[in-house]
N, C-alpha and C positions, 0 to 999 in steps of 0.2 A: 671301233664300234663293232660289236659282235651283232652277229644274225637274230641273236635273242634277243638285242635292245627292246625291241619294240613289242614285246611281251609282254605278260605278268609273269612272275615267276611265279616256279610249283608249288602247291600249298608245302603248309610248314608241318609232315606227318611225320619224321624223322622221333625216334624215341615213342610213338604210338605203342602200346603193349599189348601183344598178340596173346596173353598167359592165356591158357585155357582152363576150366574147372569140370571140365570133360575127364573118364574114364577111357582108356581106348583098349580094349583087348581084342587081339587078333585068335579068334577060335582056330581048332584043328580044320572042324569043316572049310571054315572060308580058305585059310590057307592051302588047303587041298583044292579046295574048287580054280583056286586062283593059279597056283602052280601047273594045275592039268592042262589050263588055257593057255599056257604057254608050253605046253608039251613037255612039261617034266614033272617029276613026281615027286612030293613033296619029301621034304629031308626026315631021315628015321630018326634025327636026333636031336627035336624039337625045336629047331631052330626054324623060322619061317622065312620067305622069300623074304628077300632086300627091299624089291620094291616098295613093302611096307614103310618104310621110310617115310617115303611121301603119304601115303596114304593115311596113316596115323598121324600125320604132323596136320597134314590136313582138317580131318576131319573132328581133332580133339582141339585144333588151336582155340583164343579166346572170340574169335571173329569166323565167320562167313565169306568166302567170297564178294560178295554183296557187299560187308562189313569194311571189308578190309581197303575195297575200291571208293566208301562213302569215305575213310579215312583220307583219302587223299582224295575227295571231293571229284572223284570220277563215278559216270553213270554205269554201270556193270552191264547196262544193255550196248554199251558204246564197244563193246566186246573187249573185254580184256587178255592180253596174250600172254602163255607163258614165252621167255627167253630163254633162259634155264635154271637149271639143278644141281646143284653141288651136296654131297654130303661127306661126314667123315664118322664112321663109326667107332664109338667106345668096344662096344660089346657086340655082339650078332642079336637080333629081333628071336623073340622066344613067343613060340605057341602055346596061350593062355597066362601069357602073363599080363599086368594091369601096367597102364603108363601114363602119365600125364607131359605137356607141353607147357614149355614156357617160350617166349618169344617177343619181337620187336619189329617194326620196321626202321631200317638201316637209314634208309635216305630214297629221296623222290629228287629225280633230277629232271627239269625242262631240256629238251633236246629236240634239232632238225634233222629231219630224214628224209633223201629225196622218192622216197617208197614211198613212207605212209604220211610226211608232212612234221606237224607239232605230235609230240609225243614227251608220257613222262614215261621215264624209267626209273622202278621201282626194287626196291634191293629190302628183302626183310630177311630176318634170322629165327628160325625155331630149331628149340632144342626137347628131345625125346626123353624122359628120364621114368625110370622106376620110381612107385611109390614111394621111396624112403629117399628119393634128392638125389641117386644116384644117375649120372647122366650116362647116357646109350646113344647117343647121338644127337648132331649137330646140322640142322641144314641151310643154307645159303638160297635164298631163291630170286631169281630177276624176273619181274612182268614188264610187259610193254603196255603202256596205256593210251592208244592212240586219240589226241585232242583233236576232233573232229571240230568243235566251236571256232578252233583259230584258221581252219581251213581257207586258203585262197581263193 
């Protein structure tokens, strides 16, 4: 008998689609303002920080925050955590160029942790591509979603 028996299992969010119909272009300005904040100075040759990554996956995915924690019938005020971030790049992130997302959530798994208790862990995939279907990258991302309802 596992520790989960006595559970519900995690909802069924696995294959959810994260596509986005968002534009996401990274300006010169932002990427300068963004680069300075970290104390270097943006690349001569158009290429913008990496970090962008996240940030354009984020912000152009098909879901919200909010969005993406209702998909797996978690309350977003319940705090949601990141785990982490994996990426693999096609191409390097280009300043002023246009990009859309496409994307999914992986899987939602119930799990015990003697920290935070009942917890899902959540695994989704977005991918960065140029207008024309060309992909630029790939990200992996894990949240923690700590089930305060089943608490002890």
């Amino acid at each position: 008998m596992s520790d989960l028996d006595d559970l519900p299992p995690a909802p069924d969010a696995a294959g959810t689609s994260l596509d986005g119909t968002k534009v996401f272009v990274i300006t010169a300005e932002e990427n300068a303002a963004l680069c300075r904040s970290t104390g270097i100075e943006p690349a001569t040759d158009g290429t913008a920080h990496p970090i962008y990554y996240y940030i354009a996956t984020q912000v152009a995915m098909g879901k919200t925050v909010a969005g993406v924690c209702e998909a797996c019938e978690f309350d977003v005020e319940d705090g949601p955590m990141m785990g982490s971030s994996g990426v693999r790049f096609d191409a390097p992130l280009k300043v002023g160029e246009s990009y859309k997302v496409t994307g999914e959530i992986l899987s939602l798994v119930r799990k015990r942790s003697r920290k935070l208790g009942v917890m899902d862990v959540l695994t989704y995939r977005l991918r960065l591509h140029l207008l024309d279907g060309t992909r630029v990258l790939e990200t992996d991302n894990v949240w923690v979603l700590p089930r305060k309802e089943f608490a002890a």
